[in-house]
C-alpha positions in Angstrom: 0.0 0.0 0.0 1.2 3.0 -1.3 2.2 5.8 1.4 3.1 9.5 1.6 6.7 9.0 1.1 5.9 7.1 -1.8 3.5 10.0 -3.3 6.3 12.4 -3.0 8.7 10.4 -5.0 6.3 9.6 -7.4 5.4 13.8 -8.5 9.6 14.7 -7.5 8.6 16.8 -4.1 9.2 16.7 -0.6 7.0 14.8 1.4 5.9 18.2 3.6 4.8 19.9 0.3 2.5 16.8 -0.4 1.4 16.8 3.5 0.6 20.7 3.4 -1.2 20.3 -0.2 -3.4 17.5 1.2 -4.3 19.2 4.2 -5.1 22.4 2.3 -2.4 24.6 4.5 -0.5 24.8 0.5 -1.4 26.3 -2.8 1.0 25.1 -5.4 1.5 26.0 -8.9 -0.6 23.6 -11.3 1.9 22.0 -12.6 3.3 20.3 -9.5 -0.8 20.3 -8.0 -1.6 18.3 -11.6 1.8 16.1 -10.6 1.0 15.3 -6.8 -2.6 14.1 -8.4 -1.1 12.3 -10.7 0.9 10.2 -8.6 -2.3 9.7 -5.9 -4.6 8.5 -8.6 -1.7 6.0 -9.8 -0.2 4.7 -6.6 -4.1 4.3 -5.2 -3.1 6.4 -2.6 -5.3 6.5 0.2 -5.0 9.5 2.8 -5.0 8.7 6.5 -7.9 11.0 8.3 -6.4 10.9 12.0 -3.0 11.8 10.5 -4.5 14.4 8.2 -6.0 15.9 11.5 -3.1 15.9 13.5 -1.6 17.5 10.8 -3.9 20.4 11.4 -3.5 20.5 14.9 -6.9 18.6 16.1 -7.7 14.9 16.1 -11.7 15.4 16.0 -11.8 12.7 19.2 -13.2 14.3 23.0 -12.5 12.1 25.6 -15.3 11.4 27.8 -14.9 10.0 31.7 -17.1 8.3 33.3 -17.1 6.8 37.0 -19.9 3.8 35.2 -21.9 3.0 32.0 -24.0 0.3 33.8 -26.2 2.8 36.0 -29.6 4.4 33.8 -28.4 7.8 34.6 -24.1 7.3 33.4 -25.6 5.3 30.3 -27.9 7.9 29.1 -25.4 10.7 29.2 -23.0 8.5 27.3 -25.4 8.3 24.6 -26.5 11.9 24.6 -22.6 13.0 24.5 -22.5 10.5 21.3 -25.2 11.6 19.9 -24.3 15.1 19.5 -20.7 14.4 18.4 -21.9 12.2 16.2 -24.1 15.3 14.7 -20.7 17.6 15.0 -18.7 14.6 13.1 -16.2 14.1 16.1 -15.4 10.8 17.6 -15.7 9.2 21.4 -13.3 8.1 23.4 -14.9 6.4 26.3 -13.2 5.9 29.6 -15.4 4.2 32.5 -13.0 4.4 36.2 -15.4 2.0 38.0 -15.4 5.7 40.2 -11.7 4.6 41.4 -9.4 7.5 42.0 -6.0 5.8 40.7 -8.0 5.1 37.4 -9.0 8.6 37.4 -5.9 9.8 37.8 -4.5 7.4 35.2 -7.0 7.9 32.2 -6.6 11.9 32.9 -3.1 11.6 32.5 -3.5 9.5 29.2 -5.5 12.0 27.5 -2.9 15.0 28.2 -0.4 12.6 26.6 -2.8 11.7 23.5 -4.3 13.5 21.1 -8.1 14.3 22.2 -9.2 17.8 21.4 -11.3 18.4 24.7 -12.1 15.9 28.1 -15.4 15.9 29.6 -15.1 14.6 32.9 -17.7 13.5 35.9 -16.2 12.0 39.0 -18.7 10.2 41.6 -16.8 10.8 44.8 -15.4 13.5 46.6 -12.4 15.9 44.5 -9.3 17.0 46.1 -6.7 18.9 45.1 -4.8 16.3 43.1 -7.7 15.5 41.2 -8.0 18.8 40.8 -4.8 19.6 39.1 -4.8 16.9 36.6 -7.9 18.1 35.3 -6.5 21.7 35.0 -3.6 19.9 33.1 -5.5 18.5 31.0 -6.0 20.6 28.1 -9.7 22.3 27.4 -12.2 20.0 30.2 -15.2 20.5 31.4 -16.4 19.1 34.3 -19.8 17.7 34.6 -22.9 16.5 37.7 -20.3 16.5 40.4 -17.7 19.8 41.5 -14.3 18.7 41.6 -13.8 22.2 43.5 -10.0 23.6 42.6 -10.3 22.5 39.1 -10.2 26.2 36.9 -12.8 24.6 34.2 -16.0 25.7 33.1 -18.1 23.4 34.9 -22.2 22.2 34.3 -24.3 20.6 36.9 -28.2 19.9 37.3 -30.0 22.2 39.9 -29.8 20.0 42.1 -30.6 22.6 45.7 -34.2 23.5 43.4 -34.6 19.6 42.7 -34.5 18.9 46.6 -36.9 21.8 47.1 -39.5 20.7 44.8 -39.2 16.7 46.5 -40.2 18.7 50.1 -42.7 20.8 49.4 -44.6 18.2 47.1 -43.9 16.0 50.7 -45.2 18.4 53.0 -47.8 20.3 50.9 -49.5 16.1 51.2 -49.5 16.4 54.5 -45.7 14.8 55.9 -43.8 16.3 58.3 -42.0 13.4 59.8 -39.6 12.8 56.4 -36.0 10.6 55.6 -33.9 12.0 53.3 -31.5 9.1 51.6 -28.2 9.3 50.0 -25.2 11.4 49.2 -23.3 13.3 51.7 -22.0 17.0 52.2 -18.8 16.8 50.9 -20.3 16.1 47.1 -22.2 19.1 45.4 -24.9 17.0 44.8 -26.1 15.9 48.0 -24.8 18.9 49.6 -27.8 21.3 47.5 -30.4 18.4 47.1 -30.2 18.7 50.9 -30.0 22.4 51.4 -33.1 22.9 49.3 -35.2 19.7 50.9 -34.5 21.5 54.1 -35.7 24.6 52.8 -38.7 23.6 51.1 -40.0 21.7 54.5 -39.3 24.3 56.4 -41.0 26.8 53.8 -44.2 25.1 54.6 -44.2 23.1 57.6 -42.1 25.0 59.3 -40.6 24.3 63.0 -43.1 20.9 62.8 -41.0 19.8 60.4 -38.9 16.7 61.4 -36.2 15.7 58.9 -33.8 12.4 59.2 -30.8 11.5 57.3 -28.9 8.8 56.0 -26.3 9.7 53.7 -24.3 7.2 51.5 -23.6 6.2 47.9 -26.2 6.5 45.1 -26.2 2.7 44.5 -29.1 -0.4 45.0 -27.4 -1.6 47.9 -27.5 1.8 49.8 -31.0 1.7 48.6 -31.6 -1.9 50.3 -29.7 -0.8 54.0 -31.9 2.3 53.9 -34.8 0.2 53.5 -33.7 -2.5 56.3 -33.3 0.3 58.8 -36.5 2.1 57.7 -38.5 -1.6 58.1 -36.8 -2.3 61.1 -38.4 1.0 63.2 -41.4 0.9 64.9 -44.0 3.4 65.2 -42.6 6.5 65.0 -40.4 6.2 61.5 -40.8 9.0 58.7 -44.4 9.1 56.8 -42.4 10.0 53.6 -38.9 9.3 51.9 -36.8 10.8 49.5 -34.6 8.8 48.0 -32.0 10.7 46.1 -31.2 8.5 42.6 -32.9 5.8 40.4 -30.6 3.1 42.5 -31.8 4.4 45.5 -35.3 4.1 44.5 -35.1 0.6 43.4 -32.9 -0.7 46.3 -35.5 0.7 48.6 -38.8 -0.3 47.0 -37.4 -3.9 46.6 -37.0 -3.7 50.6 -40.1 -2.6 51.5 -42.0 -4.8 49.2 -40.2 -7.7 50.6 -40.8 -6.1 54.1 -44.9 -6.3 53.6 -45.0 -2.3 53.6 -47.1 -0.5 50.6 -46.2 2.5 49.2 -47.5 4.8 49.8 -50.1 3.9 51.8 -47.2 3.3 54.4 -44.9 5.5 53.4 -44.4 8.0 50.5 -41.9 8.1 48.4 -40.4 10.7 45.6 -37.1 9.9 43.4 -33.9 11.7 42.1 -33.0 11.6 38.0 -36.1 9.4 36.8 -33.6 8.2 34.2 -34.5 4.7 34.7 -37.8 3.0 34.7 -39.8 4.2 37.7 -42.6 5.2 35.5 -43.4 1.3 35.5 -43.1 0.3 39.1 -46.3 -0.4 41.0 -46.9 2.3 42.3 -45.3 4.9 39.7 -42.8 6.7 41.7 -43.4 10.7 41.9 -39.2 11.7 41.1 -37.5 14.8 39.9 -36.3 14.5 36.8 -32.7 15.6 35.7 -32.3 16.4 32.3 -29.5 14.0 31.7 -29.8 13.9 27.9 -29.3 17.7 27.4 -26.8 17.7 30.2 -25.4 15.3 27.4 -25.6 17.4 24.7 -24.7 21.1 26.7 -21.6 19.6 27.9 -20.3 19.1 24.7 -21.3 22.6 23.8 -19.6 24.0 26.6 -16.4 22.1 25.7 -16.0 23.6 21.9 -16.6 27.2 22.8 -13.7 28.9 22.9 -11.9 29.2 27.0 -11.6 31.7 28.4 -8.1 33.7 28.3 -8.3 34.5 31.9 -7.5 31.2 33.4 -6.9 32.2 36.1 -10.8 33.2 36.9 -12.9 30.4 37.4 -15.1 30.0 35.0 -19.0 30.1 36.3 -21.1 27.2 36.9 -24.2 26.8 34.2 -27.1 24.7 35.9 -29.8 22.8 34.1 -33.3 22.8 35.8 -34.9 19.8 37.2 -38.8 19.1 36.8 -41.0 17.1 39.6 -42.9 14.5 37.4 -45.9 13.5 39.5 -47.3 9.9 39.7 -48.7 7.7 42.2 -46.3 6.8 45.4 -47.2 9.8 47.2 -50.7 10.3 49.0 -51.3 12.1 52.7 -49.9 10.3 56.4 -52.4 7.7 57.4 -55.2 9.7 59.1 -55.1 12.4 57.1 -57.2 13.2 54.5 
């Protein structure tokens, strides 16, 4: 197979001169144009795209991290961030860290070597400052659903203090004012504001009667399920309502207190977090806010192709995406209430 070098010989130039004609950084005179043709069309010469890019400075590839693909919510943002640089005619690179910190730090240290022209990036654990610098390494980033807080990139969340707001006062406008709140903890942005605003819409209408629990932890089934155990396990005076702050929380839960003999919500109420997954088809339909996971998707690929900013050293502002409360049927008034 015939190959640049080859080309070049062929039409009696250098092979830069072919290499800056192909790539269109080179007018020539006809002649030698007519020549370097020549020898393409006879030699079957076939130009290679990702060295044709690199060429050009760009490789038309954004790296994408990921802490899972297996989880609704992870999985639908892949697809949404494919989608749209499918439309823009760039490729994926695709790197899932299991949410490990030394894979983390590993894959972000691969792309700074390689040739991706941007790095979207969601961690789902606390950032540090080490974290924090690789990213800021790392060439043009942004960082997505969960604040990574020294990194000097634009970064793009969910609203997630309004989403925890409209979960409470749904909750407490039906009567609760003995609620659980389940999953995440302060030191992550996201259970940090879901919290904040859950607090605030309770208090907004129940006031001091409010009574709010907490169990913080991971957004996985199995938190879901030990949340569940301890809920079952109480006796008379445990929370009239829950919210349960992902899709695995949800299920993890519900699989608990079906197995625990405990209906929903004529026990206990219940509202979600993401309503990525399928919670429209549970029995009941669980009442969730709903994050906009495939236009986070899509924006956070936007966001990465603008231009940075030349200050770097001002961090960029945060852009959040508003949630919605999607009403369905696992939320009715306390027992004894109408």
């Amino acid at each position: 197979m015939a190959n640049l070098q080859d080309v070049a010989k062929a039409a009696k130039v250098s092979k830069t001169t072919v290499s800056r004609y192909l790539n269109g950084s080179l007018d020539l005179p006809e002649k030698t144009a007519a020549a370097i043709n020549g020898a393409i069309k006879a030699l079957n010469y076939v130009p290679n795209p990702h060295a044709r890019r690199l060429s050009l400075g760009r490789s038309d590839t954004v790296a994408l991290v990921v802490p899972d693909i297996s989880t609704p919510f992870f999985a639908t943002f892949v697809a949404a961030v494919e989608a749209e640089a499918v439309r823009r005619g760039l490729s994926l690179a695709l790197h899932a860290t299991l949410n490990r910190p030394d894979r983390e730090m590993t894959y972000l240290d691969q792309i700074r070597q390689g040739h991706a022209d941007g790095l979207i990036f969601i961690t789902n654990h606390e950032g540090n400052s080490a974290l924090a610098e690789r990213i800021n390494l790392a060439g043009p980033c942004i960082v997505v659903d969960e604040d990574v807080a020294e990194a000097r990139v634009p970064k793009l969340f969910c609203d997630n203090e309004s989403g925890g707001y409209l979960a409470a006062r749904h909750l407490a406008e039906a009567g609760h004012r003995h609620v659980l709140f389940i999953g995440g903890v302060d030191q992550m942005i996201s259970g940090a504001r879901r919290y904040t605003g859950f607090v605030r819409g309770m208090r907004d209408v129940a006031g001091d009667a409010a009574r709010i629990e907490r169990s913080c932890g991971t957004y996985t089934f199995e938190a879901g399920r030990a949340a569940g155990r301890a809920f079952a396990a109480r006796g008379a005076d445990r929370p009239t309502a829950i919210f349960a702050t992902s899709d695995e929380l949800v299920i993890g839960l519900y699989e608990v207190l079906r197995e625990a003999g405990l209906s929903v919500p004529r026990d206990v109420s219940v509202v979600g977090f993401d309503d990525v997954g399928p919670l429209h088809l549970f029995a009941p339909a669980v009442t969730a806010v709903r994050q906009p996971v495939r236009d986070l998707g899509k924006r956070a690929l936007e966001l990465l192709l603008d231009p940075r900013p030349e200050d770097t050293e001002r961090l960029p502002q945060e852009e959040l995406l508003p949630v919605t409360l999607i009403e369905r049927d696992s939320v009715a008034p306390p027992i004894g209430q109408d």
